[in-house]
Structure formats: C-alpha cells, structure tokens
Backbone as JSON, one array per atom type, in Angstrom:
{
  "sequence": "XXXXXXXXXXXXXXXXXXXXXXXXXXXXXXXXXXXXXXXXXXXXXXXXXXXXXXXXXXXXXXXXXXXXXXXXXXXXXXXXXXXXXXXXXXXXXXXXXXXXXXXXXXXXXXXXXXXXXX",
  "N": [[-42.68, 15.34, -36.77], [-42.69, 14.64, -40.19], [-39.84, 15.54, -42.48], [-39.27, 17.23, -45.5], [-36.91, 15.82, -46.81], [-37.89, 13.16, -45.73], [-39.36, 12.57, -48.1], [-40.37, 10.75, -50.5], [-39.97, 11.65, -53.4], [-38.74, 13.96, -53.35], [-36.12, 12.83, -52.63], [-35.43, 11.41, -55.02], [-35.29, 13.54, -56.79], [-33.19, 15.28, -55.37], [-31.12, 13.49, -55.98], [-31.57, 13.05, -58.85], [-30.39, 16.15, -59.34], [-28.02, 16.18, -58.31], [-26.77, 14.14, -60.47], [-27.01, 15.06, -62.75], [-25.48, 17.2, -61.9], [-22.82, 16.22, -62.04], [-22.49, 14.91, -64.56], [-22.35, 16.91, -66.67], [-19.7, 17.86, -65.82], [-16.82, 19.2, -66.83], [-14.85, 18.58, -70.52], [-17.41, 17.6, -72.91], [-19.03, 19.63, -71.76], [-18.08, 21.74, -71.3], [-17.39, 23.66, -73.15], [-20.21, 24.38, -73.11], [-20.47, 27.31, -70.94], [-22.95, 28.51, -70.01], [-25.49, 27.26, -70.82], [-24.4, 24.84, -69.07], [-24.54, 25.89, -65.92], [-27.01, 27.04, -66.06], [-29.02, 24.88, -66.5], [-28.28, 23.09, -64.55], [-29.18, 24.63, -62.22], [-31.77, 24.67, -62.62], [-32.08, 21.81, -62.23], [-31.56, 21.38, -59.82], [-33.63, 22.95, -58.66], [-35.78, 21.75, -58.47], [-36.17, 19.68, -56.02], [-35.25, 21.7, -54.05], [-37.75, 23.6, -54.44], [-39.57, 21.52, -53.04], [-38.76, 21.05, -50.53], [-39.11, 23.92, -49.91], [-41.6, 24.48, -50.01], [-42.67, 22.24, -48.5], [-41.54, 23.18, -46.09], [-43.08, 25.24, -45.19], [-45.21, 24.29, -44.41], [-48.06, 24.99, -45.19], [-50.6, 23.66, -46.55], [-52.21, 24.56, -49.18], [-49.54, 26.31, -49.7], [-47.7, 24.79, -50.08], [-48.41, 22.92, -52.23], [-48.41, 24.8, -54.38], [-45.32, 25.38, -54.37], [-44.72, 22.77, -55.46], [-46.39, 23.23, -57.91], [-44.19, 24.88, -59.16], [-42.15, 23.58, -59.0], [-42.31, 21.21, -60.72], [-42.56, 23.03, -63.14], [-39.68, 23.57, -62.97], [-38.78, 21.06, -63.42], [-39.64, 20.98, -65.83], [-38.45, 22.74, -67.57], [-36.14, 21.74, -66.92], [-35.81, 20.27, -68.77], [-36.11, 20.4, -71.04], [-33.66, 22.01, -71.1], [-32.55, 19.75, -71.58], [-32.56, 18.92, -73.9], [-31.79, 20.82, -75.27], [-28.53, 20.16, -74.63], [-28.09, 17.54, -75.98], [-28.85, 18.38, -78.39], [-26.75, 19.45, -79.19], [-24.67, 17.89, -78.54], [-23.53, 17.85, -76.36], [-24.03, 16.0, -74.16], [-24.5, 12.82, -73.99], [-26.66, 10.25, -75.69], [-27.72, 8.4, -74.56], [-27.32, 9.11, -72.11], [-29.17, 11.52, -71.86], [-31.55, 10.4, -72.2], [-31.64, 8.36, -70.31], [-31.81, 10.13, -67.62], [-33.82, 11.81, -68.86], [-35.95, 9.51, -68.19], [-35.91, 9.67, -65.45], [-36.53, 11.52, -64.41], [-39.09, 12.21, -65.69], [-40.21, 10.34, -64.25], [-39.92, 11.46, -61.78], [-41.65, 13.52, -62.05], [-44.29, 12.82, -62.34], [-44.64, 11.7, -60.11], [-44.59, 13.81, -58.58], [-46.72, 15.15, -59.54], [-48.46, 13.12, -58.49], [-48.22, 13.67, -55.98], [-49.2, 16.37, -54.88], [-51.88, 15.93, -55.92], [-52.72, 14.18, -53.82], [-52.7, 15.96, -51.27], [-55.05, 17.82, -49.43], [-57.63, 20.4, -49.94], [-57.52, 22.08, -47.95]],
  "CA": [[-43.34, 15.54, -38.05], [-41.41, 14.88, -41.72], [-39.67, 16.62, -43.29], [-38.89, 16.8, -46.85], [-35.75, 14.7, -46.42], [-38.47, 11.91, -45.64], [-40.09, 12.43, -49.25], [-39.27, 10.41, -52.18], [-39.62, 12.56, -54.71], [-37.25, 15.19, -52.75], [-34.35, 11.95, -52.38], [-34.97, 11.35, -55.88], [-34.86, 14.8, -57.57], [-32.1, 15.72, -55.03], [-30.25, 12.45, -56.6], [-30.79, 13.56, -60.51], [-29.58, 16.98, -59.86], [-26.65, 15.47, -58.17], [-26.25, 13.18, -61.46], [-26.62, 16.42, -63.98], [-24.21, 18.27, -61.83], [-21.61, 15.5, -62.71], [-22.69, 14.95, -65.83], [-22.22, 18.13, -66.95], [-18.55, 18.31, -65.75], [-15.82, 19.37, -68.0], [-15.55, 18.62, -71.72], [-17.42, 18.62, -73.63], [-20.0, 20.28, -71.43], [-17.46, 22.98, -70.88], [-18.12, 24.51, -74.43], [-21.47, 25.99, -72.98], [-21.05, 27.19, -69.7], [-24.26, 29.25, -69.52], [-26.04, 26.16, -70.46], [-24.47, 24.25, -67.96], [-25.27, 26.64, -65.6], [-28.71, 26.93, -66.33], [-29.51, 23.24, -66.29], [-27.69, 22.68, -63.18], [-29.86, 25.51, -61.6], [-33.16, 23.98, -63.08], [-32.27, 20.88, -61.6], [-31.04, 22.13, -58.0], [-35.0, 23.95, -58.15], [-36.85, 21.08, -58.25], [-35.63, 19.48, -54.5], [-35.49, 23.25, -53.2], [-39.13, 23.93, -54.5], [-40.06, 20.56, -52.9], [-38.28, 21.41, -49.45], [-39.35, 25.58, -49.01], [-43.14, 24.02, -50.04], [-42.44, 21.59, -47.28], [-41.41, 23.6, -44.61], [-44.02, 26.02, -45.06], [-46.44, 23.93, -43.66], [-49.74, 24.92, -45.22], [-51.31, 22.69, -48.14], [-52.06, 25.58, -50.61], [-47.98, 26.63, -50.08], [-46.58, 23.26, -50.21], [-49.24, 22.65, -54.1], [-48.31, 26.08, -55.19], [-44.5, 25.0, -54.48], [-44.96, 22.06, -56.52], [-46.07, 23.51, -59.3], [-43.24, 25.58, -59.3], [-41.29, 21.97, -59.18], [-42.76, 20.74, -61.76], [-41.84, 23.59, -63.69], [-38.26, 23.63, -63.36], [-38.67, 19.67, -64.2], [-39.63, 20.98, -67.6], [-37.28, 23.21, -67.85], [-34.57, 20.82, -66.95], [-36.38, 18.62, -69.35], [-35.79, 21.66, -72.51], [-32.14, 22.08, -71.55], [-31.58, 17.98, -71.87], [-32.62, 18.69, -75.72], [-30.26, 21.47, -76.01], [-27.48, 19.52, -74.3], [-28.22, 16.79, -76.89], [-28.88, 18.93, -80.0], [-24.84, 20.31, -79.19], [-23.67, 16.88, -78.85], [-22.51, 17.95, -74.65], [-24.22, 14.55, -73.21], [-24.55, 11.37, -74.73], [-28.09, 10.28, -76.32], [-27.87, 7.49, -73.7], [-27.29, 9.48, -70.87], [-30.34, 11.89, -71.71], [-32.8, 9.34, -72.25], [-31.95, 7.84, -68.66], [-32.24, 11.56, -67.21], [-35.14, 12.05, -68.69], [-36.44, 8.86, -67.75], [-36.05, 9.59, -64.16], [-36.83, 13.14, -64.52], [-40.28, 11.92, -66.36], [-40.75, 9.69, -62.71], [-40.26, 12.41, -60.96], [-42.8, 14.65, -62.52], [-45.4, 11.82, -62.27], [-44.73, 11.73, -57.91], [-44.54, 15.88, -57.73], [-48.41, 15.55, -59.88], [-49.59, 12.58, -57.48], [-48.09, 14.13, -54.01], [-50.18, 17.33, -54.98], [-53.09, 15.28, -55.91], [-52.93, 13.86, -52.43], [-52.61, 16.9, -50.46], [-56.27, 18.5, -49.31], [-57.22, 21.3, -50.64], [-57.46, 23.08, -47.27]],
  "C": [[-42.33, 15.29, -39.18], [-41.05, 15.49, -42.32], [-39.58, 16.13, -44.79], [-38.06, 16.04, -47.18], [-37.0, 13.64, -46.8], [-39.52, 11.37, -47.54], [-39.52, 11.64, -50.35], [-38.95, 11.15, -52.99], [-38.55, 13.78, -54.01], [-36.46, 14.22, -52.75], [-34.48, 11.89, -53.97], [-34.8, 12.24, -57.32], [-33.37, 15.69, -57.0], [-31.03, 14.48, -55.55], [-29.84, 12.9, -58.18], [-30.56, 14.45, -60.87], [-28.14, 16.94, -59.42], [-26.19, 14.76, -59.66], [-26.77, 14.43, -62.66], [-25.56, 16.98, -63.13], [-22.98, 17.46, -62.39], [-21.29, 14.89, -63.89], [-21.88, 16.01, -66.69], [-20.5, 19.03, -66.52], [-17.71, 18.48, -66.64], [-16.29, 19.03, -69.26], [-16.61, 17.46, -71.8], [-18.37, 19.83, -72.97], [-19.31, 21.87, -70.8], [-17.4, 24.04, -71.72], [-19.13, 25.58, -74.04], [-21.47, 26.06, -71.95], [-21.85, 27.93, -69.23], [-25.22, 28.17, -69.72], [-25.73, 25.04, -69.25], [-25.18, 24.67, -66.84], [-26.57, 26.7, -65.36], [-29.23, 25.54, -66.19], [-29.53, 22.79, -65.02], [-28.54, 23.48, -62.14], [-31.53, 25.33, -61.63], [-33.09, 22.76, -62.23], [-32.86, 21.2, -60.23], [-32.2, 22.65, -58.03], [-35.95, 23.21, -57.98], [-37.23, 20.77, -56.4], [-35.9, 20.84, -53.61], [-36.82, 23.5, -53.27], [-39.69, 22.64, -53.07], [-39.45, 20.91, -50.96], [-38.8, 22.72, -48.86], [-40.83, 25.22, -48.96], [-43.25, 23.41, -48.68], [-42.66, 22.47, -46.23], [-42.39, 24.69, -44.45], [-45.37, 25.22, -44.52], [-48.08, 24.0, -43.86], [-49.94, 24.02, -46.3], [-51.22, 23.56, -49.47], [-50.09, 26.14, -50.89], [-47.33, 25.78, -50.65], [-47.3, 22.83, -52.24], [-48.52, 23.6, -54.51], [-46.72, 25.71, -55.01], [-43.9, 23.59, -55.27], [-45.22, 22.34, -57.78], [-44.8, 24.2, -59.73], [-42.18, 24.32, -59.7], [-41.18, 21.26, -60.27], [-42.72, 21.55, -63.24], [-40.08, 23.77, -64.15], [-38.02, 22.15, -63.84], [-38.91, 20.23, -65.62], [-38.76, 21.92, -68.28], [-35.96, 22.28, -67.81], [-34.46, 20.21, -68.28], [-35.53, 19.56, -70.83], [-34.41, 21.4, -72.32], [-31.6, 20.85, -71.56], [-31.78, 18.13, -73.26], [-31.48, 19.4, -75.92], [-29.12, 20.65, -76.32], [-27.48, 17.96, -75.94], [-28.08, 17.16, -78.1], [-27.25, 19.35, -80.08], [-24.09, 19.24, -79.13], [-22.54, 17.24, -77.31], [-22.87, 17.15, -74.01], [-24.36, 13.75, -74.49], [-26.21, 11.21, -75.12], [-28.15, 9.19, -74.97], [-28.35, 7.69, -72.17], [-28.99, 10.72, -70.45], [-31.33, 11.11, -71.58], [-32.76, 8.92, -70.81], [-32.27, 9.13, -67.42], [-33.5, 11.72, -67.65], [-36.33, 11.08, -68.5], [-36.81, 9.28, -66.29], [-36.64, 11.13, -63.75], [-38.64, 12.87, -64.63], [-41.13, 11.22, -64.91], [-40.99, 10.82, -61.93], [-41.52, 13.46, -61.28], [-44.08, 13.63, -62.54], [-45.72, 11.77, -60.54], [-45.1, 13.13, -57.97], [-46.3, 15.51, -58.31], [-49.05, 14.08, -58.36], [-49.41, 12.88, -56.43], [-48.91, 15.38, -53.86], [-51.43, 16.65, -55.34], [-53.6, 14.87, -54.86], [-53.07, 14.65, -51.3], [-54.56, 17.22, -50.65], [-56.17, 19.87, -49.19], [-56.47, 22.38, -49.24], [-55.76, 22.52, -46.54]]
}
C-alpha cells in the first residue's frame, strides 16, 4: 500500500520546509528568532499533517488532516509577510516560497477532493 512518502504534495511540502529551514539561517533571520521558529514549525506541519492523515488510514482522518495542512500552509503563508515586512528574506525569495507554497495548497484542496467521503 503507499505511503505518504509516495505523495506529491508530501515530497513537495517536505522540500519547501526544507528550503525555509535554510532560508531562514543566520543573519539577518537571526534578529527574530521566535519568528523563525514559528515559521519553521508551520512549515515542518504541513508534511507531518499530510503523513499522521496518511497513516491513519481512514478517509474522514486523512480530509480532516488536510485541513489541518492547509492551515499551517496559511500560516506559513502570514509569517512569509512578516519575514518580508522586517526585511529577514528577500522579496524574491518570498514570492518563489509562496509560489510553491500557493501549489501546494491547490494539491492538499484537490487530494481531499478526491478522497470518498466514506
């Protein structure tokens, strides 16, 4: 059977909280490190939501773990403004984060769309 591993959207939300955690290294992002922190922990929840949904095995767990996913995507999404409004990432580097961020939250709504209800 697959696991979450086999999912896209789990390789490519476990990819752009890999690419905020290194983002987010040293200066200037060392100024706020409760925002880092927090971002980095928003990320890291998407993949995890998308994996404990997974392995739970029922349909309603695995949706109801998605939304949860899709939550911390918008949370991530809030602390890329902060990070921006403070001048701790680049305008360049958000925009491509939240490009891929924005993909991802488009797969987490159609892989729950696809699931039945039961």
């Amino acid at each position: 059977m697959p696991t979450h591993r086999d999912l896209k959207v789990w390789q490519r939300s476990h990819d752009l909280a890999a690419r905020i955690h290194e983002a987010t290294r040293g200066n200037p992002a060392s100024r706020a490190p409760d925002l880092v922190s927090q971002i980095r922990r928003s990320a890291q929840s998407i993949p995890a939501n998308i994996a404990e949904g997974r392995g739970l095995r029922t349909n309603p767990q695995f949706r109801r773990h998605l939304d949860i996913a899709l939550g911390s995507a918008a949370e991530t999404d809030s602390h890329l403004s902060v990070c921006l409004d403070r001048d701790l990432l680049s305008a360049k580097l958000v925009l491509d984060l939240r490009d891929e961020l924005s993909t991802i939250q488009r797969m987490l709504v159609a892989l729950k769309g696809s699931l039945p209800e039961r």
